[in-house]
PASEBA-1860 file (N, C-alpha, C; in nm, 3 decimals):
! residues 267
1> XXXXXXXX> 0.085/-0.120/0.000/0.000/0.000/0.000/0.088/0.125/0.000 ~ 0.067/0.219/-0.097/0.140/0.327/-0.094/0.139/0.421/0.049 ~ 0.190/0.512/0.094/0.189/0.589/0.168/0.083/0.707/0.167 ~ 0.055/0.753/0.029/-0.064/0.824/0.002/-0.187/0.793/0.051 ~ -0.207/0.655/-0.021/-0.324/0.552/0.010/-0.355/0.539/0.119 ~ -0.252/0.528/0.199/-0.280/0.524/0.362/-0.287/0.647/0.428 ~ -0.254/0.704/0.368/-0.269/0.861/0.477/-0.413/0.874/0.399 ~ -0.478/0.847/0.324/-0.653/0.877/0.284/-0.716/0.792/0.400
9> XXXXXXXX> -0.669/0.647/0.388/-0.752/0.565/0.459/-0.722/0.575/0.621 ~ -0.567/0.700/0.635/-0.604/0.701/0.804/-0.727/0.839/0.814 ~ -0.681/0.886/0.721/-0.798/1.032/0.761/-0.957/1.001/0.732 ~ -0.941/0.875/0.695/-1.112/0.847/0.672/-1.142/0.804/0.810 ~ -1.063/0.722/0.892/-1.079/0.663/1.003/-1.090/0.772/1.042 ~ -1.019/0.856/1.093/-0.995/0.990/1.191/-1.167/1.009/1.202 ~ -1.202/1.067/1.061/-1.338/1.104/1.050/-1.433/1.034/1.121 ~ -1.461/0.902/1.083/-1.578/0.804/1.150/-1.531/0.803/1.239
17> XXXXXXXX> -1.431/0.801/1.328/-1.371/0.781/1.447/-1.449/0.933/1.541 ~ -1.470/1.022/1.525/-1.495/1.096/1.545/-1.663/1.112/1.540 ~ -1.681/1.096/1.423/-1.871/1.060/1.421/-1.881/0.973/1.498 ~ -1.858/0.881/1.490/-1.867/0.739/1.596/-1.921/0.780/1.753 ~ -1.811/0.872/1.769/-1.766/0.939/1.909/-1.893/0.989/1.933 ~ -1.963/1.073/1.842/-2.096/1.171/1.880/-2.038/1.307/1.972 ~ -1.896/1.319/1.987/-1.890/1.415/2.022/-1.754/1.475/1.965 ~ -1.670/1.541/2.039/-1.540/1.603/2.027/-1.417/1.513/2.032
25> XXXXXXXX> -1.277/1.507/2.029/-1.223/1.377/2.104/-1.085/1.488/2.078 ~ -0.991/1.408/2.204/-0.857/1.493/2.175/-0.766/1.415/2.098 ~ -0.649/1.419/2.109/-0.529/1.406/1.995/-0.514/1.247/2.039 ~ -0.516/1.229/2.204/-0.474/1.106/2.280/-0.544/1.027/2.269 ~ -0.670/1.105/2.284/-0.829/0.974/2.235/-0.869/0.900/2.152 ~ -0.832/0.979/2.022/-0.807/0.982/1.883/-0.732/0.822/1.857 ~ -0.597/0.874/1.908/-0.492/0.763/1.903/-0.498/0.660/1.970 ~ -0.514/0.645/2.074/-0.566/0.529/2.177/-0.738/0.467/2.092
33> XXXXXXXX> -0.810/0.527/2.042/-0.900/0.424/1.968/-0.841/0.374/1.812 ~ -0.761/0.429/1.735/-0.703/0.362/1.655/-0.579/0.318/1.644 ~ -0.531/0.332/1.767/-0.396/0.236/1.780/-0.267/0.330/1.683 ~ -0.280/0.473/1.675/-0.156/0.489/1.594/-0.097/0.609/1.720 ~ 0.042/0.664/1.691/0.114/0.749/1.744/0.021/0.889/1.751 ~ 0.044/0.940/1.805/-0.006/1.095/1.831/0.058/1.144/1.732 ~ 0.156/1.160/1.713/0.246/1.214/1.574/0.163/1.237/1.485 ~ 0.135/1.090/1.437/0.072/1.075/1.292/-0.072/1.110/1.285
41> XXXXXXXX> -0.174/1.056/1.430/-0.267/1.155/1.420/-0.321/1.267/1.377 ~ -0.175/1.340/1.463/-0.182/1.464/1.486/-0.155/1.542/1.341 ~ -0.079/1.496/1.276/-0.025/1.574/1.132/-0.121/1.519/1.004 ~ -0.196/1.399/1.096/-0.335/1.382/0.947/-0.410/1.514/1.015 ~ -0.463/1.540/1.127/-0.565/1.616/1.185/-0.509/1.802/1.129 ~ -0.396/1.793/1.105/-0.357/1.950/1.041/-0.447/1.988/0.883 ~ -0.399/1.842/0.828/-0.444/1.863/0.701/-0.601/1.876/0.711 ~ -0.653/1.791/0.738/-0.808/1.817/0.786/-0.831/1.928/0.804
49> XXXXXXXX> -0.780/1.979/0.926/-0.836/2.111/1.002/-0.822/2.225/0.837 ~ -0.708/2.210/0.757/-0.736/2.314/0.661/-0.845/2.290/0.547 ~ -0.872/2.210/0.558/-0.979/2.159/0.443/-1.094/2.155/0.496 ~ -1.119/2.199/0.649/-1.261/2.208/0.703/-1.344/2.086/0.723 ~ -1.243/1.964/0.690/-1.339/1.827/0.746/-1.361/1.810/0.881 ~ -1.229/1.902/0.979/-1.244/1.867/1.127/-1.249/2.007/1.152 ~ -1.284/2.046/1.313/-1.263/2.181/1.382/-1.194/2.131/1.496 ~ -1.103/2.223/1.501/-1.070/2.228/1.644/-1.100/2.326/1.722
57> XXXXXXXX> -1.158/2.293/1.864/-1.186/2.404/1.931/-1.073/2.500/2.017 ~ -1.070/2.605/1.960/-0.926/2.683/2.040/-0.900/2.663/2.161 ~ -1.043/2.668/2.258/-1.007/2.664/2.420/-1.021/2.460/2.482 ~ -1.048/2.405/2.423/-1.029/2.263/2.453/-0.918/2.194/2.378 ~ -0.945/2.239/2.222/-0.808/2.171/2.159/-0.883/2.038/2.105 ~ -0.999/2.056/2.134/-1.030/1.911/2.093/-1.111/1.905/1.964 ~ -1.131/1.788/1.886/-1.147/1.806/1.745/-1.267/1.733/1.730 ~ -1.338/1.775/1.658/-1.491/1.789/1.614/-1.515/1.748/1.460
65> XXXXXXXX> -1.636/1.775/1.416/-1.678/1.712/1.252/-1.664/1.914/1.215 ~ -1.632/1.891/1.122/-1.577/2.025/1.004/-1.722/2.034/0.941 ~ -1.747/2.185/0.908/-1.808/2.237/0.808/-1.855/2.191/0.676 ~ -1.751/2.144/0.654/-1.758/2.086/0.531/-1.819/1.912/0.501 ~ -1.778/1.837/0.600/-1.888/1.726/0.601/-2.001/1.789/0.651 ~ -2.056/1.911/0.728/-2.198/1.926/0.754/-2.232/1.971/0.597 ~ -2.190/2.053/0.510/-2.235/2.104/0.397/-2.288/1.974/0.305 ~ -2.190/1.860/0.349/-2.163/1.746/0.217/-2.299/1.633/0.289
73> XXXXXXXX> -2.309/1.669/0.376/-2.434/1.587/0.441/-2.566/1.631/0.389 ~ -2.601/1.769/0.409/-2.659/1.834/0.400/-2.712/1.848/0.257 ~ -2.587/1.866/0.172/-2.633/1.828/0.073/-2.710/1.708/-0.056 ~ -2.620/1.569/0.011/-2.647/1.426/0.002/-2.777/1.423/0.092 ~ -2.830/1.462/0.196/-2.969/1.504/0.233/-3.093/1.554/0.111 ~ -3.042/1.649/0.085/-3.150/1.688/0.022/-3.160/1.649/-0.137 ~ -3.071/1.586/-0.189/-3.043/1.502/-0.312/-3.140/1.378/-0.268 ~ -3.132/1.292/-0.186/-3.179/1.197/-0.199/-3.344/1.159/-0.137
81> XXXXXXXX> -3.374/1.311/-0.053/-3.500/1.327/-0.001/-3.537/1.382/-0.130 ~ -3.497/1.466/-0.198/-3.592/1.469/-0.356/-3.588/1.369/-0.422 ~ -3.518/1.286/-0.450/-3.516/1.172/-0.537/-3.661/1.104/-0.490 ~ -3.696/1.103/-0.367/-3.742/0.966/-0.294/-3.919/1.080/-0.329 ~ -3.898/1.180/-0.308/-4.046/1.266/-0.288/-4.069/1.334/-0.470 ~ -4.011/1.340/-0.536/-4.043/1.375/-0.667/-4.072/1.276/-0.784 ~ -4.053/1.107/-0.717/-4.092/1.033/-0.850/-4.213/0.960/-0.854 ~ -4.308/0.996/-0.774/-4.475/1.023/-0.786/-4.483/1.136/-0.904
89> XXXXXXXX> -4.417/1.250/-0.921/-4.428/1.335/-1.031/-4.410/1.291/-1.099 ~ -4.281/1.260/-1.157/-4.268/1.237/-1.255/-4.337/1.083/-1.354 ~ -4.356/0.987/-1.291/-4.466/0.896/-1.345/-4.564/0.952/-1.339 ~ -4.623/1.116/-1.311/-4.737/1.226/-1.372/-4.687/1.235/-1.539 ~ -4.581/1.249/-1.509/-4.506/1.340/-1.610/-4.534/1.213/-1.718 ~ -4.488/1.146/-1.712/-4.465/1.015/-1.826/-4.600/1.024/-1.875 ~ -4.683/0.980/-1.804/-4.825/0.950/-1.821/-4.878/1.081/-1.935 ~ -4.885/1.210/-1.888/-4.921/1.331/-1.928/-4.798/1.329/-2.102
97> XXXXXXXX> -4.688/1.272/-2.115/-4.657/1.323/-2.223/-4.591/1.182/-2.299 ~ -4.578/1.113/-2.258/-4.565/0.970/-2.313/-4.410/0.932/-2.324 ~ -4.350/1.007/-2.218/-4.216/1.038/-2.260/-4.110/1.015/-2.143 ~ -4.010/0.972/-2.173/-3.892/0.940/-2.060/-3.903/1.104/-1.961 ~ -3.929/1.090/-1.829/-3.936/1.193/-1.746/-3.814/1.189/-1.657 ~ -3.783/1.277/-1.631/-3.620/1.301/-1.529/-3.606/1.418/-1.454 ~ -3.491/1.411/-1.367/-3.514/1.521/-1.249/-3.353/1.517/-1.254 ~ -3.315/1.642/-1.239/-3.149/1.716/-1.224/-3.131/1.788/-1.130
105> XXXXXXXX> -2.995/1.767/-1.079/-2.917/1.911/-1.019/-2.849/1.950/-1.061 ~ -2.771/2.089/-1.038/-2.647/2.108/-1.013/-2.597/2.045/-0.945 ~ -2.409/2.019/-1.057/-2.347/1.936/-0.988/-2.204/2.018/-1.005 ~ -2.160/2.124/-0.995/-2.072/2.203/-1.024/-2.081/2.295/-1.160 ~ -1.978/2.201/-1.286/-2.021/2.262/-1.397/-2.073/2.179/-1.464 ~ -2.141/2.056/-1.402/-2.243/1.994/-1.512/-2.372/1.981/-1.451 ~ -2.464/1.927/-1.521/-2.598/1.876/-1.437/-2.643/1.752/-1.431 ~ -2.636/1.644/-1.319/-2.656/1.526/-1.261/-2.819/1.498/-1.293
113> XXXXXXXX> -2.819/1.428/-1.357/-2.951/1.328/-1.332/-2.990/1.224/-1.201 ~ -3.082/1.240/-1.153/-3.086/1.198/-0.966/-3.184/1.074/-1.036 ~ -3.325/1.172/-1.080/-3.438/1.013/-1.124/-3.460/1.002/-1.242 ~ -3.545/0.883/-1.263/-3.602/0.873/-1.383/-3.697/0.813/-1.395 ~ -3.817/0.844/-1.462/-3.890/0.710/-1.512/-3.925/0.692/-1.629 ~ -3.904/0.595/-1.698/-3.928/0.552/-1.856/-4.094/0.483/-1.888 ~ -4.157/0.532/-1.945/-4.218/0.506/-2.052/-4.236/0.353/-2.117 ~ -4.395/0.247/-2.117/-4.358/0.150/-2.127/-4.298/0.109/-2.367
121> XXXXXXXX> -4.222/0.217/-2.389/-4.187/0.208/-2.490/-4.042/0.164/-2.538 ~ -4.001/0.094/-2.625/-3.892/0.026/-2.695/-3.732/0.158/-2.680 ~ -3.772/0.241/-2.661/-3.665/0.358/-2.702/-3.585/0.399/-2.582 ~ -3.564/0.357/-2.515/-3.410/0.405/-2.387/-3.381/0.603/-2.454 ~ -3.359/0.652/-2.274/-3.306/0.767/-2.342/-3.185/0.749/-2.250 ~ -3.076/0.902/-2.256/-2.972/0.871/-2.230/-2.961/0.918/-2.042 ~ -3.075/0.974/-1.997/-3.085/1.036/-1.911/-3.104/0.961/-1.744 ~ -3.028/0.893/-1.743/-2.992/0.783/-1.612/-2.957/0.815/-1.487
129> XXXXXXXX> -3.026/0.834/-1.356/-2.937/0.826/-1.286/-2.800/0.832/-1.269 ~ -2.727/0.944/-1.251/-2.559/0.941/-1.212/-2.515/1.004/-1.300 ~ -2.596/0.988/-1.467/-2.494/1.051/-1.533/-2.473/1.189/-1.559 ~ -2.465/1.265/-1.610/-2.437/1.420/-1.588/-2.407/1.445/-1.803 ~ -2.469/1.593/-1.758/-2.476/1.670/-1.899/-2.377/1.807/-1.893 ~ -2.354/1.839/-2.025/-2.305/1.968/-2.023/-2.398/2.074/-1.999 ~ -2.384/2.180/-1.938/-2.472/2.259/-1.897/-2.497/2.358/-2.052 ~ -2.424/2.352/-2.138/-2.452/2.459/-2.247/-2.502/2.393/-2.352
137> XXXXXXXX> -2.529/2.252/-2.371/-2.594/2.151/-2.460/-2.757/2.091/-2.394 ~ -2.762/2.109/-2.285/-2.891/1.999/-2.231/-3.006/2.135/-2.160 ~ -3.131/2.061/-2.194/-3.261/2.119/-2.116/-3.220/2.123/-1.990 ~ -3.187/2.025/-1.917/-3.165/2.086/-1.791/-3.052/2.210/-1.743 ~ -2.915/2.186/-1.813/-2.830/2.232/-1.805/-2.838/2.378/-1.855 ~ -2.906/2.441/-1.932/-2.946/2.510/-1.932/-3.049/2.591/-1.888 ~ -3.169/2.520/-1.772/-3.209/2.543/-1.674/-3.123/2.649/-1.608 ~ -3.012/2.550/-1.546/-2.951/2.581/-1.445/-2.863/2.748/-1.432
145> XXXXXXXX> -2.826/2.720/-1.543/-2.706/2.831/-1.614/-2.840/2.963/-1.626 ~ -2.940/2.944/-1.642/-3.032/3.071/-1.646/-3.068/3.150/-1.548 ~ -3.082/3.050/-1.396/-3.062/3.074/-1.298/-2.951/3.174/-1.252 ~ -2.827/3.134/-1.280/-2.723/3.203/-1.236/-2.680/3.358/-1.269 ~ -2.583/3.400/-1.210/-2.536/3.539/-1.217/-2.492/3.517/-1.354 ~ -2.461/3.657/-1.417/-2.365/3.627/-1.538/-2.249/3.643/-1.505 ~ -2.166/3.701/-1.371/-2.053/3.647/-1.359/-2.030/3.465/-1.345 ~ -2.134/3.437/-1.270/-2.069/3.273/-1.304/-2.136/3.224/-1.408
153> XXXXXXXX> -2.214/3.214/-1.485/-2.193/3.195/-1.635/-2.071/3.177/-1.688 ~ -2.044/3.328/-1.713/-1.922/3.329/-1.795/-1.798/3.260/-1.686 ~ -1.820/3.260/-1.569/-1.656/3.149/-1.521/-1.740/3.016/-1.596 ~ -1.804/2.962/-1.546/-1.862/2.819/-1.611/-1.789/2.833/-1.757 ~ -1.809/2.903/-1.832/-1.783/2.866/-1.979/-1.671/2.908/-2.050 ~ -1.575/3.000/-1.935/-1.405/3.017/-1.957/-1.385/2.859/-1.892 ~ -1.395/2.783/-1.813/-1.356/2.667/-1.786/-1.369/2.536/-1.849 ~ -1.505/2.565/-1.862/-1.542/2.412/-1.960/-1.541/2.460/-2.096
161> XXXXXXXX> -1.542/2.591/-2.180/-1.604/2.621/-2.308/-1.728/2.535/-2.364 ~ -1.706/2.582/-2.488/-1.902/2.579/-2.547/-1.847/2.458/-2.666 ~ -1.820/2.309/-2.633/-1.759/2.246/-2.718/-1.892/2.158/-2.784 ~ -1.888/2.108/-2.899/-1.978/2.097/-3.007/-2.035/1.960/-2.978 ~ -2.114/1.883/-2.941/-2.144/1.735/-2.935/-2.254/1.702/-3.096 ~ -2.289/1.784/-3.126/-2.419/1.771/-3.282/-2.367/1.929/-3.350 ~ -2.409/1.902/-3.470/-2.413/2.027/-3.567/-2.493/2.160/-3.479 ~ -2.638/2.115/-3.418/-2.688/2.180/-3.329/-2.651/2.263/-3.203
169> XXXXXXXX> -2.528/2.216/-3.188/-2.458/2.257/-3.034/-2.458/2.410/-3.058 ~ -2.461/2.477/-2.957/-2.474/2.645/-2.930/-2.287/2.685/-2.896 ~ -2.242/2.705/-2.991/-2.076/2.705/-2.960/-2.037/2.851/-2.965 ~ -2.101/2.922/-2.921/-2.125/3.073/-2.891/-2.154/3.123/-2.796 ~ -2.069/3.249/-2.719/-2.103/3.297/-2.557/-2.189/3.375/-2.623 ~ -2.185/3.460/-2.683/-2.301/3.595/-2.748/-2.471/3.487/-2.776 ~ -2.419/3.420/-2.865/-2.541/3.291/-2.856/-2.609/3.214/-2.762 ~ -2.573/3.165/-2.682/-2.582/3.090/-2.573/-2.682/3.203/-2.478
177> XXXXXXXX> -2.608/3.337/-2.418/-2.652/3.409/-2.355/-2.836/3.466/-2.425 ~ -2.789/3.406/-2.522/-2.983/3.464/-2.617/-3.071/3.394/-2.589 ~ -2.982/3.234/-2.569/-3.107/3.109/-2.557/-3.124/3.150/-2.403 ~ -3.023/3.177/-2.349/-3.056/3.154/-2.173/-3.191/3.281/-2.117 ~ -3.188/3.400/-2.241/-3.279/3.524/-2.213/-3.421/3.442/-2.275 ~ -3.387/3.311/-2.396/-3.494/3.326/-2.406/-3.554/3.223/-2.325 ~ -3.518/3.125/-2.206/-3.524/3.036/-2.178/-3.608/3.088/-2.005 ~ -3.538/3.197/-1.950/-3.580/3.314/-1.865/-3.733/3.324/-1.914
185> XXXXXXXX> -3.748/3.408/-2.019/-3.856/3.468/-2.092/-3.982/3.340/-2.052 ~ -3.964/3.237/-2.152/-4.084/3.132/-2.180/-4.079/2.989/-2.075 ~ -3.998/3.008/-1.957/-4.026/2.948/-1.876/-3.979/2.791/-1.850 ~ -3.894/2.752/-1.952/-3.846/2.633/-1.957/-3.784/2.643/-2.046 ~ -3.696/2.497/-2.053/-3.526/2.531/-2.182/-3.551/2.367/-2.228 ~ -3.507/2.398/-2.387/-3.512/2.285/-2.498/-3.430/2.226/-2.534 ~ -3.365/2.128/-2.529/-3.275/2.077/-2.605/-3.323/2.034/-2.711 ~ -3.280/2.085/-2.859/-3.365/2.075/-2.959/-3.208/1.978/-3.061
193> XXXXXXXX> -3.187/1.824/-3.024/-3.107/1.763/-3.122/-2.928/1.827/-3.063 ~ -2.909/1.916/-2.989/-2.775/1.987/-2.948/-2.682/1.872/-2.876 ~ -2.754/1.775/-2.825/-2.670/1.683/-2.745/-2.673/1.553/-2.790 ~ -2.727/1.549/-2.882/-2.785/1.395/-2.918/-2.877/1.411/-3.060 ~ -2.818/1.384/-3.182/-2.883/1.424/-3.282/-3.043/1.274/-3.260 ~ -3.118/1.348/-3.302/-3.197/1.225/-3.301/-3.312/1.288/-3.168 ~ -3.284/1.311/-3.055/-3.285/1.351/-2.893/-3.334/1.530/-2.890 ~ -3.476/1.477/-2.911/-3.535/1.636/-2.775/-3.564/1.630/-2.670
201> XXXXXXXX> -3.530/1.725/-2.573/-3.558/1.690/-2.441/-3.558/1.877/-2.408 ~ -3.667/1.838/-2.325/-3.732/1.984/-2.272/-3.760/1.978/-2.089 ~ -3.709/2.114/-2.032/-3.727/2.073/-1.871/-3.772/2.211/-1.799 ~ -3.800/2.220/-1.708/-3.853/2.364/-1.645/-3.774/2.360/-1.502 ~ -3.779/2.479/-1.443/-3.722/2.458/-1.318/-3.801/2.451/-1.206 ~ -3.747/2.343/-1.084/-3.839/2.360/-0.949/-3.780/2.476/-0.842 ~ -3.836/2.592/-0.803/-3.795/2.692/-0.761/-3.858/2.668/-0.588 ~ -3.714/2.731/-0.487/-3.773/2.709/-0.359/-3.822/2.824/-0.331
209> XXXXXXXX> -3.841/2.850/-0.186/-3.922/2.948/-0.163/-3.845/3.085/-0.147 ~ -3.712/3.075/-0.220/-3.673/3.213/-0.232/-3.661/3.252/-0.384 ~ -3.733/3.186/-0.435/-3.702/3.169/-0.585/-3.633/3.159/-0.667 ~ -3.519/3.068/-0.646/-3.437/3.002/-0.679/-3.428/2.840/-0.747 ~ -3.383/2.852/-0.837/-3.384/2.694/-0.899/-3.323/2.574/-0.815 ~ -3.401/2.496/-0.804/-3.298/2.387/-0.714/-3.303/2.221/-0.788 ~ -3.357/2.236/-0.898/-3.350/2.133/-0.945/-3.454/2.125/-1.078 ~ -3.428/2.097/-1.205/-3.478/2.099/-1.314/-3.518/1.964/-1.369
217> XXXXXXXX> -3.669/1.976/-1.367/-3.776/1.865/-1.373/-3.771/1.865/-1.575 ~ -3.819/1.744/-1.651/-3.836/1.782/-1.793/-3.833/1.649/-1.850 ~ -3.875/1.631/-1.981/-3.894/1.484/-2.041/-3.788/1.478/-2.165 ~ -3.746/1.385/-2.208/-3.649/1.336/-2.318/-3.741/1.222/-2.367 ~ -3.715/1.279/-2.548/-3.763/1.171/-2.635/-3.715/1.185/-2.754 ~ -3.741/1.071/-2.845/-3.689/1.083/-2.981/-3.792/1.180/-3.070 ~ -3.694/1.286/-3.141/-3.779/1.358/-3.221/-3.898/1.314/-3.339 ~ -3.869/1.199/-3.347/-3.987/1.135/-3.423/-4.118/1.118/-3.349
225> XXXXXXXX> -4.101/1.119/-3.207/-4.202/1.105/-3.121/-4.229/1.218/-3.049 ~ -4.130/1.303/-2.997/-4.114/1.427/-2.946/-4.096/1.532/-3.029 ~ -4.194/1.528/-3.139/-4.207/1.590/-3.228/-4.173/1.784/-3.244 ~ -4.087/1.915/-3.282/-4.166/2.048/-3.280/-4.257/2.105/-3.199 ~ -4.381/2.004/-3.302/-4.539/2.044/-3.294/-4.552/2.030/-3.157 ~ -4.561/1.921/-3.083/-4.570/1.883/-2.970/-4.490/1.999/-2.843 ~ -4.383/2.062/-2.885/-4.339/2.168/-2.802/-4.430/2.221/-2.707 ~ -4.495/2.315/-2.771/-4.583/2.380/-2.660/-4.664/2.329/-2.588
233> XXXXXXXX> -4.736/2.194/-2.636/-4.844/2.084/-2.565/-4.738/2.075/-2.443 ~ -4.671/2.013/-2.473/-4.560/1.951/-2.354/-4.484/2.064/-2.268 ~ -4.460/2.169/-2.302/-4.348/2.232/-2.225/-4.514/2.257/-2.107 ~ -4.610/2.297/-2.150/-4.688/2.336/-2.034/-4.717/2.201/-1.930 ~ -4.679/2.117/-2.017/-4.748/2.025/-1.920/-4.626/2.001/-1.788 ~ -4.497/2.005/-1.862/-4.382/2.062/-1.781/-4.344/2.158/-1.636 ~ -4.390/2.231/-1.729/-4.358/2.407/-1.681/-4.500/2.370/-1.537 ~ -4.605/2.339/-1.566/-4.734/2.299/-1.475/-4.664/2.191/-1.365
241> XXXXXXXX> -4.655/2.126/-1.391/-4.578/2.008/-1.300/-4.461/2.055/-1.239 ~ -4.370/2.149/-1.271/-4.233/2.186/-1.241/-4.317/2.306/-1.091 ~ -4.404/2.351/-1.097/-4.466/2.460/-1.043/-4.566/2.366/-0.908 ~ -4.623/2.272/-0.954/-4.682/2.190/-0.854/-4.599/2.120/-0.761 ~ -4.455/2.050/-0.811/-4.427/2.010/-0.753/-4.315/2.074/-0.581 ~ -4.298/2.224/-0.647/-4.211/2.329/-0.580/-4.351/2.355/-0.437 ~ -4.475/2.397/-0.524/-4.581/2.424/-0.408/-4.595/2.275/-0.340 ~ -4.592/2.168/-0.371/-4.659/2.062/-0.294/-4.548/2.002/-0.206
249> XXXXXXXX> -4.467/2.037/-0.229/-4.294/1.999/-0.163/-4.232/2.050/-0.067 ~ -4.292/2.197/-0.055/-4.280/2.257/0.036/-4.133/2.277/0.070 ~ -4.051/2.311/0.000/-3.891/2.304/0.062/-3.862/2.407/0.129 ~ -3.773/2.385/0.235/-3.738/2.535/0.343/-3.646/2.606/0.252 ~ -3.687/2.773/0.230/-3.619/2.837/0.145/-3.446/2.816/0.173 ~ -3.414/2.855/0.309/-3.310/2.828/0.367/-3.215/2.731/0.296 ~ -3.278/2.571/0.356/-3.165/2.503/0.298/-3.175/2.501/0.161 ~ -3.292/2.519/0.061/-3.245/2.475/-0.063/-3.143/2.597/-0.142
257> XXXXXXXX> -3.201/2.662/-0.089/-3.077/2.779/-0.133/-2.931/2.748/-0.051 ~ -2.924/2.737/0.014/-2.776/2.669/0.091/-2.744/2.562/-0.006 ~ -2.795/2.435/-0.032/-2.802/2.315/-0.123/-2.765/2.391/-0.292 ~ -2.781/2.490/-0.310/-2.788/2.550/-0.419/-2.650/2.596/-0.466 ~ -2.661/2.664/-0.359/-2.460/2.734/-0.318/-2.331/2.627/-0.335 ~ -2.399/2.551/-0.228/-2.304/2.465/-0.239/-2.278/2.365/-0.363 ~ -2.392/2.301/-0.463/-2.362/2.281/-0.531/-2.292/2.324/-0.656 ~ -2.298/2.462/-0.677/-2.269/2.549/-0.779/-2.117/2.586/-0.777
265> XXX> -2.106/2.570/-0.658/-1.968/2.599/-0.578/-1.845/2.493/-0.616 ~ -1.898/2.329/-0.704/-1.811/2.276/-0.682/-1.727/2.222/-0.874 ~ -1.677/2.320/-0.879/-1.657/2.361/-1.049/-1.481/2.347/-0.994
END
């Protein structure tokens, strides 16, 4: 085992060693439940302390769970309490448009697919659980990016740029910024063939109670089936559902905007 390897797998211990605890623990405590030197403890617990996984308290000295696993909790919280409370919607959603239905976050600079439900039809879409889109090619991903400041916009797209996946792709900041005004404007964003020639997929956003996007609801289908015409039938039926499910969900403005931050935050 490398030395790297092991200094991960002592600082993972440190951690649960510490949750475990339910409370604070000192340098000696630490070491006496996992059997290593205070030394080495002690110089995993530095690195920690700068990365905000642990705190130490100035007047005890003794070390605690960090900021940053409360953020990463907090956030894996409310990821998976929506997963579990939004896919009664979306088998609305299927039903209402005949079409693969899905639910996203922000996931730094892309957007994560959390659910899904498919449609009892022959055609798979690409929109799975786990996997993640470019934010300047996909309905959701462009959700998200509409939401935001235009200072982070434009960091998002000095980092990743506007790279081409279909003839369709939007490979333009002056461009891009038109779809996102018009996406603002009419209330939901299209992927019209940009990510997936063949592939429309249209999504709206679920807004908490500070009005903020926290996650972009929307259906994917093959344009032979997910026809143009069908656009406006569907985006309302969308945009309607994306709006029911924010009122019936009730999320505390607080954390989802915290959940919001932090996800946006990790580019």
């Amino acid at each position: 085992m490398s030395e790297n390897v092991q200094s991960v797998e002592r600082a993972l211990d440190i951690i649960n060693t510490i949750v475990a605890a339910n409370g604070s623990l000192s340098v000696a405590e630490l070491s006496l439940a996992m059997g290593l030197a205070p030394s080495t403890i002690h110089r995993i617990l530095q690195t920690l302390t700068v990365k905000n996984y642990v705190f130490q308290d100035p007047q005890t000295k003794r070390y605690d769970i960090g900021p940053e696993i409360v953020d990463i909790s907090s956030s894996l919280y409310l990821r998976y309490d929506l997963v579990r409370r939004v896919r009664p919607y979306l088998q609305t959603l299927v039903e209402l448009t005949g079409e693969t239905a899905h639910v996203a976050q922000l996931n730094g600079a892309t957007a994560m697919y959390i659910s899904q439900v498919e449609p009892l039809s022959m055609v798979r879409m690409f929109t799975t659980p786990g996997s993640v889109a470019p934010l300047h090619c996909s309905d959701v991903g462009k959700v998200f990016l509409a939401d935001l400041p235009a200072a982070r916009i434009d960091e998002i797209v000095r980092k990743t740029g506007l790279p081409a996946r279909t003839p369709r792709t939007i490979t333009d900041a002056e461009r891009l910024g038109q779809e996102l005004q018009q996406v603002r404007h009419q209330g939901f964003a299209l992927d019209d063939e940009e990510r997936e020639v063949g592939v429309r997929c249209l999504s709206a956003g679920i807004l908490n109670g500070a009005g903020k996007v926290i996650a972009a609801l929307g259906v994917a289908g093959p344009t032979s089936r997910l026809t143009a015409e069908r656009v406006p039938e569907i985006s309302a039926s969308v945009t309607a559902l994306a709006l029911r499910v924010a009122t019936e969900l009730i999320y505390q403005p607080a954390q989802a905007e915290a959940h919001q931050d932090i996800m946006a935050e990790q580019v």
